[in-house]
N, CA, C and O of each residue as an XYZ file, in Angstrom:
516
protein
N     190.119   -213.307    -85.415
C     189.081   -213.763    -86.323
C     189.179   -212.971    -87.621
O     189.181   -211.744    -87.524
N     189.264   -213.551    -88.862
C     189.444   -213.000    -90.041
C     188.184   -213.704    -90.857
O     187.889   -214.894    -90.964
N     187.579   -212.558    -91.372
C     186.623   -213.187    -93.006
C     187.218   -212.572    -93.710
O     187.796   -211.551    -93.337
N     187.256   -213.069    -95.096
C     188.038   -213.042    -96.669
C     186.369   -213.254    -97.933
O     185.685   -214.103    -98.504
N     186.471   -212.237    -97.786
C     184.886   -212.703    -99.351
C     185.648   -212.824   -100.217
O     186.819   -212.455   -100.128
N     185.151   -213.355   -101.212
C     185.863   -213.261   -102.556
C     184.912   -214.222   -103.500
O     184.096   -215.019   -103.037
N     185.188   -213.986   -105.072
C     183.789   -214.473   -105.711
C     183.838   -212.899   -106.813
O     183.942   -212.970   -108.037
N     183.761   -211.891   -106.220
C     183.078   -210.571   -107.048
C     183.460   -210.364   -108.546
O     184.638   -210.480   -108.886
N     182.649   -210.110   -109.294
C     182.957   -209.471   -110.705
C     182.068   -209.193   -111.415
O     180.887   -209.470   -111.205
N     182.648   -208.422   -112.650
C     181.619   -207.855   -113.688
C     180.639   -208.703   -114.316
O     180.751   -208.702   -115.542
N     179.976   -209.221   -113.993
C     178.741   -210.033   -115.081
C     177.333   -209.463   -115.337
O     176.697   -208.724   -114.586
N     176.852   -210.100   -116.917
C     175.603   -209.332   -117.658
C     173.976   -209.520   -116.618
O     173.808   -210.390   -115.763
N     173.290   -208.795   -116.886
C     172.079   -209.322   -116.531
C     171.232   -210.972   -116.699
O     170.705   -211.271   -117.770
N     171.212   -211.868   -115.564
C     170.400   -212.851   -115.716
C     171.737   -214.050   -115.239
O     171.602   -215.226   -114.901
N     172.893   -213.301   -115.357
C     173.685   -214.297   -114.991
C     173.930   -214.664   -113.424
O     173.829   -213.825   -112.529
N     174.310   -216.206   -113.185
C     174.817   -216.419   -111.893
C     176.307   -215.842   -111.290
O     176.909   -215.043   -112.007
N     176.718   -216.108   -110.403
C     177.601   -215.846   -109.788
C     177.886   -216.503   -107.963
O     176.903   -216.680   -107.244
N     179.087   -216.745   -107.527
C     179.282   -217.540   -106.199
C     180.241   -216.158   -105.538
O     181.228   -215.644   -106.064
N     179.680   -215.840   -104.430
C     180.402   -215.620   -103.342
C     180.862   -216.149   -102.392
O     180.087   -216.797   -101.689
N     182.259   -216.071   -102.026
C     182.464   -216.525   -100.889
C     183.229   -216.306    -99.495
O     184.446   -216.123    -99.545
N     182.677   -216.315    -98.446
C     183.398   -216.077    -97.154
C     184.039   -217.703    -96.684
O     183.710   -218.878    -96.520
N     185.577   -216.424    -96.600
C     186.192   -218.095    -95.811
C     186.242   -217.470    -93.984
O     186.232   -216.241    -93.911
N     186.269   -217.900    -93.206
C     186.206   -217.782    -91.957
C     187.569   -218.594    -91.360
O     187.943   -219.741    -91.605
N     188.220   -217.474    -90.408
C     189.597   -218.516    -90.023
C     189.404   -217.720    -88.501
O     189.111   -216.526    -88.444
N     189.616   -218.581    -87.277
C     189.985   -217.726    -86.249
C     189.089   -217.756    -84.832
O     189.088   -217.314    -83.683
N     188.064   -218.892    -86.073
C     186.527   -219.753    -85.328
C     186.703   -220.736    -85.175
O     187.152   -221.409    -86.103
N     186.427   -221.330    -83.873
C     186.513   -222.850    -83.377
C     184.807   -222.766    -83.898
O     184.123   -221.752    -83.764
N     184.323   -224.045    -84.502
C     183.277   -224.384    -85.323
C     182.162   -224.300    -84.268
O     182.354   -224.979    -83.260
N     180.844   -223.463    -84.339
C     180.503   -223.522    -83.389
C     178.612   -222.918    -83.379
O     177.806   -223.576    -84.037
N     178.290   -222.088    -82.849
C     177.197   -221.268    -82.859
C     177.710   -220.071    -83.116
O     178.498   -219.332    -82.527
N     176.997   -220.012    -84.299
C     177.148   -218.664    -85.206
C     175.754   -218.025    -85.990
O     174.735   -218.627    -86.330
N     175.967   -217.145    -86.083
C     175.137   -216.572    -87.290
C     176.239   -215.886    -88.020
O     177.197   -215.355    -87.460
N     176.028   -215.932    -89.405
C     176.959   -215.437    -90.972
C     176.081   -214.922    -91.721
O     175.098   -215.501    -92.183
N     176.506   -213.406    -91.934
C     175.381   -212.869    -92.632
C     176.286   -212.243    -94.252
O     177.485   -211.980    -94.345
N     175.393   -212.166    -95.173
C     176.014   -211.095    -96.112
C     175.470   -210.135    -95.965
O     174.403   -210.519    -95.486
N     175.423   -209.035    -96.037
C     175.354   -207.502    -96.141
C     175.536   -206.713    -97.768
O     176.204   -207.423    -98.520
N     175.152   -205.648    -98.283
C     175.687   -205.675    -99.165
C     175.682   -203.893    -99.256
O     175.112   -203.599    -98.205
N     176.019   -202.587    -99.961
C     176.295   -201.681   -100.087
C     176.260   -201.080   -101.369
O     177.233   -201.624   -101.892
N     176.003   -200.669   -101.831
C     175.248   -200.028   -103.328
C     176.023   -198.631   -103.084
O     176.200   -198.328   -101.904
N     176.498   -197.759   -104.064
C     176.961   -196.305   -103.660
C     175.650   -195.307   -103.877
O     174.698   -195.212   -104.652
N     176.247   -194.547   -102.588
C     175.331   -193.431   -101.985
C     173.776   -194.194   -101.496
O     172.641   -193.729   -101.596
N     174.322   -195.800   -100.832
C     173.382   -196.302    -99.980
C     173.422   -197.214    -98.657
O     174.513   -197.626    -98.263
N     172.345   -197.502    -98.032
C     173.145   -197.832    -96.881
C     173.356   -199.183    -97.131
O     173.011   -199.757    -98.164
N     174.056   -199.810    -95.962
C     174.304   -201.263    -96.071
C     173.442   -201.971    -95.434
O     173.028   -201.780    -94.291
N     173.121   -202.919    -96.274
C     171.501   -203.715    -96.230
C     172.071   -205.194    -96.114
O     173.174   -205.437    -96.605
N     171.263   -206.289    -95.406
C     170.888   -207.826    -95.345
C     170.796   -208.101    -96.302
O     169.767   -207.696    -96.843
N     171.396   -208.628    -96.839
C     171.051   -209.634    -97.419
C     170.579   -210.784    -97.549
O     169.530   -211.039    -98.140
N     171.486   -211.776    -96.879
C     171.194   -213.149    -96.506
C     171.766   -213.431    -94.775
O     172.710   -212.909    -94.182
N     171.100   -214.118    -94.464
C     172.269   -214.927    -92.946
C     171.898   -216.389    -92.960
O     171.119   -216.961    -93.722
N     172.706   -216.946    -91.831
C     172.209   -218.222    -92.005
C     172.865   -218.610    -90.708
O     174.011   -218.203    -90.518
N     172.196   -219.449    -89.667
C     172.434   -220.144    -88.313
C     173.300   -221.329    -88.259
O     172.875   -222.356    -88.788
N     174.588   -221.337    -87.630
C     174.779   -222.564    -87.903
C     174.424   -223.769    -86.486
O     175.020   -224.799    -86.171
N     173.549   -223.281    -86.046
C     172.787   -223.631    -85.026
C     171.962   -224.334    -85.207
O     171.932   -225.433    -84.653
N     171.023   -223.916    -86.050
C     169.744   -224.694    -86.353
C     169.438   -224.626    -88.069
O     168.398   -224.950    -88.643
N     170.803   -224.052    -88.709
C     170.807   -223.836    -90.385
C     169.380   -223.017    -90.541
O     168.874   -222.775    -91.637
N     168.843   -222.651    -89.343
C     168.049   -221.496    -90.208
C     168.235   -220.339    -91.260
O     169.396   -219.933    -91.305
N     167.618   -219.903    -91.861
C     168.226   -218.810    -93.032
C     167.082   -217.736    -92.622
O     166.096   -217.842    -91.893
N     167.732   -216.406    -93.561
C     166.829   -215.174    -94.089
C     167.414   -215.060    -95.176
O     168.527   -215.411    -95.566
N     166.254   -214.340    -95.817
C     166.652   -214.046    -97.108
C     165.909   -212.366    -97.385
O     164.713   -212.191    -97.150
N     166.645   -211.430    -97.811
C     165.884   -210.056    -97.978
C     164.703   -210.535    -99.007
O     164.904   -211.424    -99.835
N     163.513   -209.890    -98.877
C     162.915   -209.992   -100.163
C     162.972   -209.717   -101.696
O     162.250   -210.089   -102.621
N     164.108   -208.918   -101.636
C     164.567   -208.492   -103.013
C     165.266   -209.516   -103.805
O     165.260   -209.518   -105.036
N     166.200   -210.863   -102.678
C     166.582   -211.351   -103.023
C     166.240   -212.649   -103.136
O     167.079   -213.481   -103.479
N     164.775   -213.028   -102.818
C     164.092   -214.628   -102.324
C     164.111   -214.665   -103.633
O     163.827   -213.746   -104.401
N     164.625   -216.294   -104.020
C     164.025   -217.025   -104.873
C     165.533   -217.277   -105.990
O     165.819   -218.139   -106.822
N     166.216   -216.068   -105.486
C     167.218   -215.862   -106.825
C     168.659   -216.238   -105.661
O     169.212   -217.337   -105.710
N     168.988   -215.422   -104.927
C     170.037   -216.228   -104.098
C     169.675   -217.497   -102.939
O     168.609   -218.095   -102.793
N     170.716   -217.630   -102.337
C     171.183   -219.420   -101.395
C     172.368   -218.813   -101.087
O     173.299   -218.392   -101.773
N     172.065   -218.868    -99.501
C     173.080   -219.137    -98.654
C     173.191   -220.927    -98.150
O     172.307   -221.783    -98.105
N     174.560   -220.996    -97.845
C     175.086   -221.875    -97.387
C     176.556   -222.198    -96.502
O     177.527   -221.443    -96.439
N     176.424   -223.420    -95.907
C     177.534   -223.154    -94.952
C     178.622   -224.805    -95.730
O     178.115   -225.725    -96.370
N     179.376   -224.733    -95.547
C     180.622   -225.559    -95.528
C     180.978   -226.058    -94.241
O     181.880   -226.679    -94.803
N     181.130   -226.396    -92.954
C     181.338   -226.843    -92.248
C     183.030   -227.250    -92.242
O     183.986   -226.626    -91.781
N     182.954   -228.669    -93.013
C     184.449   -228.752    -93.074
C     185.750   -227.573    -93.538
O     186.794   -227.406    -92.908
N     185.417   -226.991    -94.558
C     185.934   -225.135    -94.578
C     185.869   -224.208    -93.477
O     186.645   -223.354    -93.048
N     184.522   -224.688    -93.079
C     184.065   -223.180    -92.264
C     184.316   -222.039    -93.197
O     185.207   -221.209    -93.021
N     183.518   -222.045    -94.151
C     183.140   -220.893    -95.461
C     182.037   -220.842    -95.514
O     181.601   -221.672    -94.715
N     181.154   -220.273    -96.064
C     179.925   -219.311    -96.264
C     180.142   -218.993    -97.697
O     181.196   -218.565    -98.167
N     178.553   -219.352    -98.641
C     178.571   -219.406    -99.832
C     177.358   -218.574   -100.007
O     176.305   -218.886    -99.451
N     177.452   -217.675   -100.651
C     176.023   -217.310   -101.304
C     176.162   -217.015   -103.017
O     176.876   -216.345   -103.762
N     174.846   -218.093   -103.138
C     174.881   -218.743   -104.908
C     173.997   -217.547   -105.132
O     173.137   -217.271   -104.295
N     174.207   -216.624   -106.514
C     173.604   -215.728   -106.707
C     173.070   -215.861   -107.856
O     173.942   -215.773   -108.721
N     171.580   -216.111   -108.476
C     171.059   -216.529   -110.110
C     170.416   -215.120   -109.971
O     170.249   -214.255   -109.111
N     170.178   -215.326   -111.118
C     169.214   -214.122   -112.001
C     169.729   -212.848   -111.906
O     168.887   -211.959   -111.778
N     170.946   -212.506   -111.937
C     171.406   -210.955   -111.253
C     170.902   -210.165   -112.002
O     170.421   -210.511   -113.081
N     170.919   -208.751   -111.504
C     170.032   -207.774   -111.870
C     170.701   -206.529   -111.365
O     171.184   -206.367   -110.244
N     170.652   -205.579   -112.471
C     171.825   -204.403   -112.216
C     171.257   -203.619   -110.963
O     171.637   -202.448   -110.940
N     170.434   -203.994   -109.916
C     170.031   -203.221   -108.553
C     171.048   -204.723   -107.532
O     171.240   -204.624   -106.320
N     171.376   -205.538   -108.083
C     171.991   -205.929   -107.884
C     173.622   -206.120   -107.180
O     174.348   -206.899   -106.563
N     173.553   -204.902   -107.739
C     175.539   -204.282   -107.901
C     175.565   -203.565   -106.599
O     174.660   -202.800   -106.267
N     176.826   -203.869   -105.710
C     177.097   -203.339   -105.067
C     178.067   -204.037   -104.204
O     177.901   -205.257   -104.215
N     179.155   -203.566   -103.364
C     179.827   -204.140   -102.633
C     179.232   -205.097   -101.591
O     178.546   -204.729   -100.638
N     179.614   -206.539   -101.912
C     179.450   -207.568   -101.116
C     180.199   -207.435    -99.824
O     181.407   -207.197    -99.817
N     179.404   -207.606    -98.598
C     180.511   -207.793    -97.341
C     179.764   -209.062    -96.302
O     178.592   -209.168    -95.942
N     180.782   -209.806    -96.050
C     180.392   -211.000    -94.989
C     180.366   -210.367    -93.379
O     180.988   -209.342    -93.100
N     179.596   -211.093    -92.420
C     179.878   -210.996    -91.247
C     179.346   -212.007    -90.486
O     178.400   -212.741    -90.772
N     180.176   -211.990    -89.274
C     179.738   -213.115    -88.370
C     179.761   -212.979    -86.843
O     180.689   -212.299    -86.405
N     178.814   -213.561    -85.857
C     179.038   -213.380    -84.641
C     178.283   -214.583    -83.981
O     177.347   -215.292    -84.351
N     179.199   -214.523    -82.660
C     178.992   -215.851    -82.282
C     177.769   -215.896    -81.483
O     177.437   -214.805    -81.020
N     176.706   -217.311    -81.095
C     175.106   -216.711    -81.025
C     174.796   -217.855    -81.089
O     175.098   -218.643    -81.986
N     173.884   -218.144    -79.724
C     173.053   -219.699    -80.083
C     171.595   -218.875    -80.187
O     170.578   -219.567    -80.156
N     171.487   -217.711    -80.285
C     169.792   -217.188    -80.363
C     169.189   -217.710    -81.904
O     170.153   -218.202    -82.491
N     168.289   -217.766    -82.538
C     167.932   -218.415    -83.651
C     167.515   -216.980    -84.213
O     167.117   -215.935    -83.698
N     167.864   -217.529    -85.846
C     168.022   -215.810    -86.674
C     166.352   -215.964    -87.007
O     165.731   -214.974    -86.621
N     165.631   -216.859    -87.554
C     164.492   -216.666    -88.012
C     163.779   -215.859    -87.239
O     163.891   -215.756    -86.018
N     162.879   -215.155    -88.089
C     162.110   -214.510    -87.734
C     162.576   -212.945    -86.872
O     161.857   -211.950    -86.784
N     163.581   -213.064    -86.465
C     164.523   -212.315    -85.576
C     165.249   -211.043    -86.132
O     166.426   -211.035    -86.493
N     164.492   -210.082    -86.155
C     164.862   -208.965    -87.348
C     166.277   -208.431    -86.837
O     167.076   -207.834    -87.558
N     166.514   -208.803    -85.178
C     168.201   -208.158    -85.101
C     169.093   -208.473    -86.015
O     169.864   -207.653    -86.513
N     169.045   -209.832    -86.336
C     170.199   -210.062    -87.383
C     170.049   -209.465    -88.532
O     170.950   -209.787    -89.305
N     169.286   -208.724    -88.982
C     168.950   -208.023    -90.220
C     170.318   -206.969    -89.844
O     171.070   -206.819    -90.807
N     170.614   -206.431    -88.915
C     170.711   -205.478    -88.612
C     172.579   -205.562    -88.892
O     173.165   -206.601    -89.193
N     173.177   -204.342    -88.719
C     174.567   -204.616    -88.225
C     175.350   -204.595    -87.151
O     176.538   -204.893    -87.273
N     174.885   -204.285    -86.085
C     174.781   -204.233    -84.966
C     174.801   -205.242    -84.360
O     175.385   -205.369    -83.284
N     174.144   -206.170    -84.965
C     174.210   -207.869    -84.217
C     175.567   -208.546    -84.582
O     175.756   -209.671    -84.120
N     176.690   -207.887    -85.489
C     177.484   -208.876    -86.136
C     179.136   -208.060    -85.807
O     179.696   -207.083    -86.305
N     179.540   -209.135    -84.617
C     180.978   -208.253    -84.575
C     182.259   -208.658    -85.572
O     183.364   -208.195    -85.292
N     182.133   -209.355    -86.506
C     182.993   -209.657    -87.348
C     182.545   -209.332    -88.626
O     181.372   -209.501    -88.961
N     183.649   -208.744    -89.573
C     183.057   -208.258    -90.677
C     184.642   -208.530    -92.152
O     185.831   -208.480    -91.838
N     184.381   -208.664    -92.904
C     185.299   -209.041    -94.107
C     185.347   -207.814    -94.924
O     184.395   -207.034    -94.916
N     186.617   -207.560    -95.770
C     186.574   -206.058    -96.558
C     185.850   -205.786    -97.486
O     185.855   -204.734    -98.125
N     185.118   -206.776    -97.651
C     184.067   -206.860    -99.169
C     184.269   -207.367   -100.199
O     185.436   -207.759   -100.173
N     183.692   -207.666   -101.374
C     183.866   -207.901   -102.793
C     183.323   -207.150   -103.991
O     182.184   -207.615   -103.978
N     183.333   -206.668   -104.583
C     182.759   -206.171   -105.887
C     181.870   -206.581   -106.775
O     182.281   -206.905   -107.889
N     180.057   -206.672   -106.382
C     179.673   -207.210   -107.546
C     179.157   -206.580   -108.500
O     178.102   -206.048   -108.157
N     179.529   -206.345   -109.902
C     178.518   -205.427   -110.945
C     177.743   -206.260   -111.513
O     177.834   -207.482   -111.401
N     176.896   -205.640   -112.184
C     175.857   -206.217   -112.523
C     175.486   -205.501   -113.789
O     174.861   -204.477   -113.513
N     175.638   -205.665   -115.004
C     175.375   -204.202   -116.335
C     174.300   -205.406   -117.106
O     174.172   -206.628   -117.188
N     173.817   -204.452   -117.466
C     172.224   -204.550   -117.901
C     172.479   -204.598   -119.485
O     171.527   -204.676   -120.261
C-alpha cells in the first residue's frame, strides 16, 4: 500500500490551494483517509478525514469552513481543497489511511494517529502573510 500527497507550495495569504493523495495498493473499499498536518516544533494534528463508507467527514475546527475533503473513487485519490490560507496554516501536509467499516463521525479515534496504519511522506505547505 503506497500514498503519494502532492499539491504543496509557497502561496500568499487568502489564497487557495489542492492537495492531493493518490492511493495505490487498495482494492476500493471501507476506509477512512485522513490528512494530518505538522507545523515545526509541533505535533501532528487532524486535520480532515473522510469515510468512504458512509462519506462521512471531520473537519478540525481551525479548519471548518475554509477546507473540503473529498474522495475520487474512480482514482482512488483523496483531495483536500484548501481556501482562505493563513500563515498558521503552513506546515507539512501528510495523508493516511486505514481500512474500517466503523463510522469516523463523531468518533474522536480517527482524530488520532493511531487509528491510521498507512501514511504518505508529506507535502510542503507555506503560507507567508
Amino acid at each position: 500500500v503506497q500514498l503519494e500527497e502532492s499539491g504543496g507550495a509557497l502561496v500568499q495569504a487568502g489564497e487557495s490551494l489542492t492537495l492531493s493523495c493518490a492511493i495505490s495498493g487498495f482494492v476500493f473499499g471501507h476506509y477512512a483517509i485522513a490528512w494530518f498536518r505538522q507545523a515545526p516544533g509541533k505535533e501532528r494534528e487532524a486535520v480532515s478525514s473522510v469515510s468512504t463508507t458512509d462519506g462521512s467527514t471531520f473537519y478540525a475546527d481551525s479548519v471548518k469552513g475554509r477546507f473540503t475533503i473529498s474522495i475520487d473513487s474512480a482514482r482512488f485519490s483523496v483531495s483536500l481543497q484548501m481556501n482562505a490560507l493563513k500563515p498558521e496554516d503552513t506546515a507539512v501536509y501528510y495523508c493516511a489511511a486505514t481500512q474500517t467499516h466503523a463510522p469516523i463521525y463523531m468518533n474522536s479515534f480517527f482524530t488520532t494517529q493511531q487509528a491510521y496504519d498507512y501514511w504518505g511522506q508529506g507535502t510542503q505547505v507555506t503560507v507567508s502573510s
